[in-house]
mmCIF file of the N, C-alpha and C atoms, coordinates in Angstrom:
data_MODEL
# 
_entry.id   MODEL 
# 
loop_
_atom_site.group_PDB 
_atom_site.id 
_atom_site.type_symbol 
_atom_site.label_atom_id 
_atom_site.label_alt_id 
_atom_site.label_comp_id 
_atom_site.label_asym_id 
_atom_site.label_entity_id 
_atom_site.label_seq_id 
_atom_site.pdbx_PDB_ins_code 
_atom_site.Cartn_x 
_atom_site.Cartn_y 
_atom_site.Cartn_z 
_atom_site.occupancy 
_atom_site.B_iso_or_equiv 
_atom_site.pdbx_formal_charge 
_atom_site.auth_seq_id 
_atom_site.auth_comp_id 
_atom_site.auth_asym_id 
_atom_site.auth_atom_id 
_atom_site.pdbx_PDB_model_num 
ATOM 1   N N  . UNK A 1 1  ? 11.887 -105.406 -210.949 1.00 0.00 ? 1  UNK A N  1 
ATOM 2   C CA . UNK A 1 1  ? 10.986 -105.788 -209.891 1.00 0.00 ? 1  UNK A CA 1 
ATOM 3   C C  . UNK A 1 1  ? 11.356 -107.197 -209.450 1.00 0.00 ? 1  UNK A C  1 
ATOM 4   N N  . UNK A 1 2  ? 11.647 -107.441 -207.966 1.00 0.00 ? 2  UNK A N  1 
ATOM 5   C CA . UNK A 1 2  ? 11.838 -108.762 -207.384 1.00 0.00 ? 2  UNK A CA 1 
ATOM 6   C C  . UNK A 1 2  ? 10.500 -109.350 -206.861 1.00 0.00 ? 2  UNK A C  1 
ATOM 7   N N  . UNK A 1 3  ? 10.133 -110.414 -207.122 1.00 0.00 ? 3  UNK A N  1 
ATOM 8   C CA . UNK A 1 3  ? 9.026  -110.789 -206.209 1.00 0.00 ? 3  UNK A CA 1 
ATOM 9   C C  . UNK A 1 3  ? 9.271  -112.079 -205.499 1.00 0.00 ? 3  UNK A C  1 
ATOM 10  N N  . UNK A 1 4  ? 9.302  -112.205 -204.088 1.00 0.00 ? 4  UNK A N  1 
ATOM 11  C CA . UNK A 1 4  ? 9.781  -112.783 -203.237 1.00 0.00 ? 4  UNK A CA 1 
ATOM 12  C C  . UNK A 1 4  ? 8.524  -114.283 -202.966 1.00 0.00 ? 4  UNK A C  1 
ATOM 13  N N  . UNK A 1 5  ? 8.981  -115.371 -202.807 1.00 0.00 ? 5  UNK A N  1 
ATOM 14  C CA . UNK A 1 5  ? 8.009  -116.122 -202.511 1.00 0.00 ? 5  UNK A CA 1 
ATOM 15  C C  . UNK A 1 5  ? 8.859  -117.985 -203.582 1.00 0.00 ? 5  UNK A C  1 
ATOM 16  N N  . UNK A 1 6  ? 8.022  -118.616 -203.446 1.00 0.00 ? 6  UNK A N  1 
ATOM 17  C CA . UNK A 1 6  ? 8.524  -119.843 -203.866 1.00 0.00 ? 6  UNK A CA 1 
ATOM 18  C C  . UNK A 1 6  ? 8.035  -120.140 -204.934 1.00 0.00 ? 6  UNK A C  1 
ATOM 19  N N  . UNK A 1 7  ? 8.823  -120.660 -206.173 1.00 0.00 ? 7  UNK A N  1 
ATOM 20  C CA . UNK A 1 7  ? 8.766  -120.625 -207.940 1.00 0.00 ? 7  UNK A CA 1 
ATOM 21  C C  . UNK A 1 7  ? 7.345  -121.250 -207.744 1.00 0.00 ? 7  UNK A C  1 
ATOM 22  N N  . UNK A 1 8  ? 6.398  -120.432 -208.927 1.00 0.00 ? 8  UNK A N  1 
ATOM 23  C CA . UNK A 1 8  ? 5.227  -121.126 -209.466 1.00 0.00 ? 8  UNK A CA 1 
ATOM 24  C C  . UNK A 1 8  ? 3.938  -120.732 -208.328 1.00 0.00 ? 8  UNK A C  1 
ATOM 25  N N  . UNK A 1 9  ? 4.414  -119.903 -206.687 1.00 0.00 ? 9  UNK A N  1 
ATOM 26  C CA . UNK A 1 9  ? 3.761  -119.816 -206.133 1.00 0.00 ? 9  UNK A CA 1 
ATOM 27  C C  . UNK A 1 9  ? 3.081  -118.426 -206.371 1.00 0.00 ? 9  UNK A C  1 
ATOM 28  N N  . UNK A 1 10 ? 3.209  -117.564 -207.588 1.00 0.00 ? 10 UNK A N  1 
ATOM 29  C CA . UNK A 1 10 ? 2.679  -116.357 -208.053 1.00 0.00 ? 10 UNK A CA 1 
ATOM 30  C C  . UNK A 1 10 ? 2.616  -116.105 -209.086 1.00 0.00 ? 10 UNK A C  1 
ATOM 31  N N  . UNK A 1 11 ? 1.646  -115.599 -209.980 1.00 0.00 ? 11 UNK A N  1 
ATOM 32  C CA . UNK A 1 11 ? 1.223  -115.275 -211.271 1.00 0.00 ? 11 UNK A CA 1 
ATOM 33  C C  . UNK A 1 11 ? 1.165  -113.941 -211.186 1.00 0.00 ? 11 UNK A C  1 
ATOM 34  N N  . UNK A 1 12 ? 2.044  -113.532 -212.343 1.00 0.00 ? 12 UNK A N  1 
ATOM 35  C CA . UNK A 1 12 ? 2.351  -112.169 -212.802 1.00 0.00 ? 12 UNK A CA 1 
ATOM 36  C C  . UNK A 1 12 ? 1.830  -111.703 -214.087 1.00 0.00 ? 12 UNK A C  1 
ATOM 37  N N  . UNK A 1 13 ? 0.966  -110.574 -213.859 1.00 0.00 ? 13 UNK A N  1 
ATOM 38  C CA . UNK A 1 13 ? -0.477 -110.414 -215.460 1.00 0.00 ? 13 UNK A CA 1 
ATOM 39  C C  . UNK A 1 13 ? -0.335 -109.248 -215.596 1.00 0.00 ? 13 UNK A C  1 
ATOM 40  N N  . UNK A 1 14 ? 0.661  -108.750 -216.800 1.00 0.00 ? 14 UNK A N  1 
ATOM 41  C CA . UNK A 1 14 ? 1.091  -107.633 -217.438 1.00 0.00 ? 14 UNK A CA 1 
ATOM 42  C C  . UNK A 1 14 ? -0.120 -107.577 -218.330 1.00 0.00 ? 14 UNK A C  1 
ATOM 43  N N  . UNK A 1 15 ? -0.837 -105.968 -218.109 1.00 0.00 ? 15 UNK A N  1 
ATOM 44  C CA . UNK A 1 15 ? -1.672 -105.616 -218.871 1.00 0.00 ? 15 UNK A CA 1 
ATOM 45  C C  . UNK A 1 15 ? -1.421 -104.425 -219.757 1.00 0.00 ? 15 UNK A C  1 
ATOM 46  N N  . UNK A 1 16 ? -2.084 -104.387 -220.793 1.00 0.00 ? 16 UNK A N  1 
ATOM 47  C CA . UNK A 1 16 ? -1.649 -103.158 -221.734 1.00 0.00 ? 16 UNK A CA 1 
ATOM 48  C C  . UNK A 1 16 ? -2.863 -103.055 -222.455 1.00 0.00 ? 16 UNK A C  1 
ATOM 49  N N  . UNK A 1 17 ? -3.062 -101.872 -222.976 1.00 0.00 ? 17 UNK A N  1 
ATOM 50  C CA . UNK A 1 17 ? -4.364 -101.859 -224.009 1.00 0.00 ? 17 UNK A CA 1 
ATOM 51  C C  . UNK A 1 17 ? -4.431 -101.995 -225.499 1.00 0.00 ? 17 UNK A C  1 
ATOM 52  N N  . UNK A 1 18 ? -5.021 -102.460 -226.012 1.00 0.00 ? 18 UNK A N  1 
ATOM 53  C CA . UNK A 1 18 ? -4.444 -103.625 -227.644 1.00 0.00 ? 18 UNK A CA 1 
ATOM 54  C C  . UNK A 1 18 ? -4.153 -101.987 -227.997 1.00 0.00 ? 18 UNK A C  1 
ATOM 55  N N  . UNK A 1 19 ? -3.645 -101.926 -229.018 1.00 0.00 ? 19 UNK A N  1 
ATOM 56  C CA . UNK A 1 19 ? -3.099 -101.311 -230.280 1.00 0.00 ? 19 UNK A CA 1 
ATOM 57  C C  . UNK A 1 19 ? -4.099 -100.651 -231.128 1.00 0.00 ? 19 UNK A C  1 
ATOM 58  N N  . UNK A 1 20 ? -4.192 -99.374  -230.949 1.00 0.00 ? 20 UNK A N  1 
ATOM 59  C CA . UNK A 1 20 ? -5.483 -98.922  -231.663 1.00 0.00 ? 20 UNK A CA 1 
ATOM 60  C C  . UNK A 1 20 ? -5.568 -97.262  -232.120 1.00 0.00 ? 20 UNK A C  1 
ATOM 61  N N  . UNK A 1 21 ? -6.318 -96.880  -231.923 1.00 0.00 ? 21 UNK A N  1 
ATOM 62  C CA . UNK A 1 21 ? -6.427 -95.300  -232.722 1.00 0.00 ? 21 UNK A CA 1 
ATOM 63  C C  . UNK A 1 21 ? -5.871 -94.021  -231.546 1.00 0.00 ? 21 UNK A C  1 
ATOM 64  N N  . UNK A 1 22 ? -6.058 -94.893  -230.321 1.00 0.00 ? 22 UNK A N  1 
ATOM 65  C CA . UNK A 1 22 ? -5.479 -94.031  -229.172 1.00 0.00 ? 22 UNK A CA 1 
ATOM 66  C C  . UNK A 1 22 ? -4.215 -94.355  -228.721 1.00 0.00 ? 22 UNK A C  1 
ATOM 67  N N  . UNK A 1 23 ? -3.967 -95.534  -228.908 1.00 0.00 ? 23 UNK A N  1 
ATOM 68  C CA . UNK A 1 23 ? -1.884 -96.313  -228.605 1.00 0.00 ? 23 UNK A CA 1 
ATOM 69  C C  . UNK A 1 23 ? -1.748 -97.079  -229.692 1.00 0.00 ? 23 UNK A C  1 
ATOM 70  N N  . UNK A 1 24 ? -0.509 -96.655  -229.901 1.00 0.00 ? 24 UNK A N  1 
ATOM 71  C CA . UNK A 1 24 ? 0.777  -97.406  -230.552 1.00 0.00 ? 24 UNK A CA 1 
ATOM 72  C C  . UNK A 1 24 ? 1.381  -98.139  -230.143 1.00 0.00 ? 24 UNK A C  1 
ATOM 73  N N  . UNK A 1 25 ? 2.053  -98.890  -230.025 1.00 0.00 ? 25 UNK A N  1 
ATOM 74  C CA . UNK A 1 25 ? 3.393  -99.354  -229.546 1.00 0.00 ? 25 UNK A CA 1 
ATOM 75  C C  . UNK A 1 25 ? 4.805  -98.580  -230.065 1.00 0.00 ? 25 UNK A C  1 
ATOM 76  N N  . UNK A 1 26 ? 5.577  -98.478  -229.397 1.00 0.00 ? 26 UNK A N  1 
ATOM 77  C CA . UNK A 1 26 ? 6.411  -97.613  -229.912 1.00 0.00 ? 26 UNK A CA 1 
ATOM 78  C C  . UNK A 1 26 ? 7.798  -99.172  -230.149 1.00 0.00 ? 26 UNK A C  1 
ATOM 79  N N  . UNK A 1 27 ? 8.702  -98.568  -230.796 1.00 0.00 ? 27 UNK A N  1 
ATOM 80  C CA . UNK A 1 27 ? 9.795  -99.963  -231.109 1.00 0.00 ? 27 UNK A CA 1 
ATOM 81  C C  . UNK A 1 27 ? 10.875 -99.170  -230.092 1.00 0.00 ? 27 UNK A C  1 
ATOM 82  N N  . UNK A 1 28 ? 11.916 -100.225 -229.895 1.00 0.00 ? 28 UNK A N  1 
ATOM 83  C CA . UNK A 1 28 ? 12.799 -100.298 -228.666 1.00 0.00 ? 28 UNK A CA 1 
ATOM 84  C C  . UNK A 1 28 ? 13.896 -99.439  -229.251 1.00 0.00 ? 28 UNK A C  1 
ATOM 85  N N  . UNK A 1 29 ? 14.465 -98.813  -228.615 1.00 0.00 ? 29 UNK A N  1 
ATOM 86  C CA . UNK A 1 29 ? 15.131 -97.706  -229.327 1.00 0.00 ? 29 UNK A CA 1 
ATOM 87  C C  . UNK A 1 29 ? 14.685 -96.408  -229.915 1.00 0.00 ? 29 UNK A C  1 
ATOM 88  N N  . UNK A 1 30 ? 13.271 -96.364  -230.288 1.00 0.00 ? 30 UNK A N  1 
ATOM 89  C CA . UNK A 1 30 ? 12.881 -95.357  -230.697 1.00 0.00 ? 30 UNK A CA 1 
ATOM 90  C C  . UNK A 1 30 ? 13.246 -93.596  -230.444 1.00 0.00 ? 30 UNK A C  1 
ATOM 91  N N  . UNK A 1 31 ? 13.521 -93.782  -229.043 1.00 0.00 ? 31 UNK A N  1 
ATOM 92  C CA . UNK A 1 31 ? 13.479 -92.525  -228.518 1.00 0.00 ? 31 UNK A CA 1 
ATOM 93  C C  . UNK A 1 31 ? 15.002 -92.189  -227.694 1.00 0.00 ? 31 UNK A C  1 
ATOM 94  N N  . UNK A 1 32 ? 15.903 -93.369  -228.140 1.00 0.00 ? 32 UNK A N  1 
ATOM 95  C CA . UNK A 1 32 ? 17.283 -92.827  -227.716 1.00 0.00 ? 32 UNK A CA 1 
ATOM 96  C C  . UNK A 1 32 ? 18.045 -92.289  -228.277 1.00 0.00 ? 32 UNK A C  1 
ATOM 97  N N  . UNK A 1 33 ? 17.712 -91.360  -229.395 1.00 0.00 ? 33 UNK A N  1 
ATOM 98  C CA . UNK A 1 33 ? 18.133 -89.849  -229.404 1.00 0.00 ? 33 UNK A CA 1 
ATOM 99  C C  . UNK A 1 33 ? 18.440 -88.717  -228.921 1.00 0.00 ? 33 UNK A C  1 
ATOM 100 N N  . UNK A 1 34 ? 16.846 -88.646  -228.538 1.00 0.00 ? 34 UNK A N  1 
ATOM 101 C CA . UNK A 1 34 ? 16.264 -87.812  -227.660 1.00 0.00 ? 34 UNK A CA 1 
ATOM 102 C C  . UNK A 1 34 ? 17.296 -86.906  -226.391 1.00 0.00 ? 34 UNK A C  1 
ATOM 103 N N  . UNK A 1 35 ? 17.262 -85.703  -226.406 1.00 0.00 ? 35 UNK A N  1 
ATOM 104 C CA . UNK A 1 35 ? 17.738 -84.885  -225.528 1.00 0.00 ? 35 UNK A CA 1 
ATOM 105 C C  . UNK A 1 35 ? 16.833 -84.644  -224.136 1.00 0.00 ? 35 UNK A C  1 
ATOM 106 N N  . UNK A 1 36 ? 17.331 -84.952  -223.157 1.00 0.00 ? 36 UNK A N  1 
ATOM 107 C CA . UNK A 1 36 ? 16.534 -84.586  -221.958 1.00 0.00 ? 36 UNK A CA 1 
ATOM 108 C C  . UNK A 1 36 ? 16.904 -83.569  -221.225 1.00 0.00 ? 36 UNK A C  1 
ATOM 109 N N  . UNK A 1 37 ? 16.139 -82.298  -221.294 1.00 0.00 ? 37 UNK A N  1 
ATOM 110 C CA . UNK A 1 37 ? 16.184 -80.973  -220.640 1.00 0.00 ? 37 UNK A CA 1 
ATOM 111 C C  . UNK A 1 37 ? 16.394 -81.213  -219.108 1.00 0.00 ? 37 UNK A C  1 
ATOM 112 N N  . UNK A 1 38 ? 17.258 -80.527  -218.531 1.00 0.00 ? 38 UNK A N  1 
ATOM 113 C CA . UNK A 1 38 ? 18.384 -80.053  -217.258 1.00 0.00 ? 38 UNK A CA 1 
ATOM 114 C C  . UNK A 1 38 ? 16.991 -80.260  -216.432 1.00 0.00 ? 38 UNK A C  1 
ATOM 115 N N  . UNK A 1 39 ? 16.304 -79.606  -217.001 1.00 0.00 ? 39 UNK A N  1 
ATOM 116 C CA . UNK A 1 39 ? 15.069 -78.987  -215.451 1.00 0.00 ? 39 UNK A CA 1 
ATOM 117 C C  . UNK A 1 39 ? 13.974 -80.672  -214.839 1.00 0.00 ? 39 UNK A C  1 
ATOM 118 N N  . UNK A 1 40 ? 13.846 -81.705  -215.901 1.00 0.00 ? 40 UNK A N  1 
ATOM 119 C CA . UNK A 1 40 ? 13.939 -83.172  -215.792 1.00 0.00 ? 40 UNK A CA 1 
ATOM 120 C C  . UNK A 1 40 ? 14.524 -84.097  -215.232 1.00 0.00 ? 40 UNK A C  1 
ATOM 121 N N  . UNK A 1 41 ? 15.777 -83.763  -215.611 1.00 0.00 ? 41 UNK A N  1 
ATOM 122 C CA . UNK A 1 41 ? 16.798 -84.738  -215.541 1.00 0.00 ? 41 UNK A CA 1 
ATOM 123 C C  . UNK A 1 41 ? 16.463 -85.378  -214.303 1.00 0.00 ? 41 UNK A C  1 
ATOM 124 N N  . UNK A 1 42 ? 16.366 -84.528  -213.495 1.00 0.00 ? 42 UNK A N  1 
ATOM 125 C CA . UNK A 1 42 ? 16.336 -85.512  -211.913 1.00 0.00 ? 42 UNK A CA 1 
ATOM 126 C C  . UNK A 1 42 ? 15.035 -86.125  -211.596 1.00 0.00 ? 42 UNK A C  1 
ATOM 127 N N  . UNK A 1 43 ? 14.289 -86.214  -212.685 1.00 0.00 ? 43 UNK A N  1 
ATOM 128 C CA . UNK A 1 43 ? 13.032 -87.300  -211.861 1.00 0.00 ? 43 UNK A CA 1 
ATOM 129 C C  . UNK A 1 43 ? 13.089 -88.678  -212.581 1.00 0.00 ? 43 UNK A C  1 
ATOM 130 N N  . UNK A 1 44 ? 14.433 -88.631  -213.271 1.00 0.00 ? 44 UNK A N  1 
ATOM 131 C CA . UNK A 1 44 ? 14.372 -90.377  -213.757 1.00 0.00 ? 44 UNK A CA 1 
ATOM 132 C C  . UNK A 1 44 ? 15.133 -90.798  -212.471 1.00 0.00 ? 44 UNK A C  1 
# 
């Protein structure tokens, strides 16, 4: 994501929901194993 405008003139507030009985965090790599089925493929 680019965001256009002059340094310091925008605040960017990534939200997520804490860590709890309904989300995890998952670790980086976790899921590059993973096989992605033909009939998918095209909506990344």
């Amino acid at each position: 994501m680019k965001i256009l405008g002059a340094p310091g003139a925008y605040k960017v507030d990534w939200w997520s929901p804490e860590p709890g009985e309904d989300w995890e965090p998952v670790e980086r790599g976790e899921f590059d194993d993973m096989v992605e089925p033909d009939e998918v493929s095209h909506l990344a």
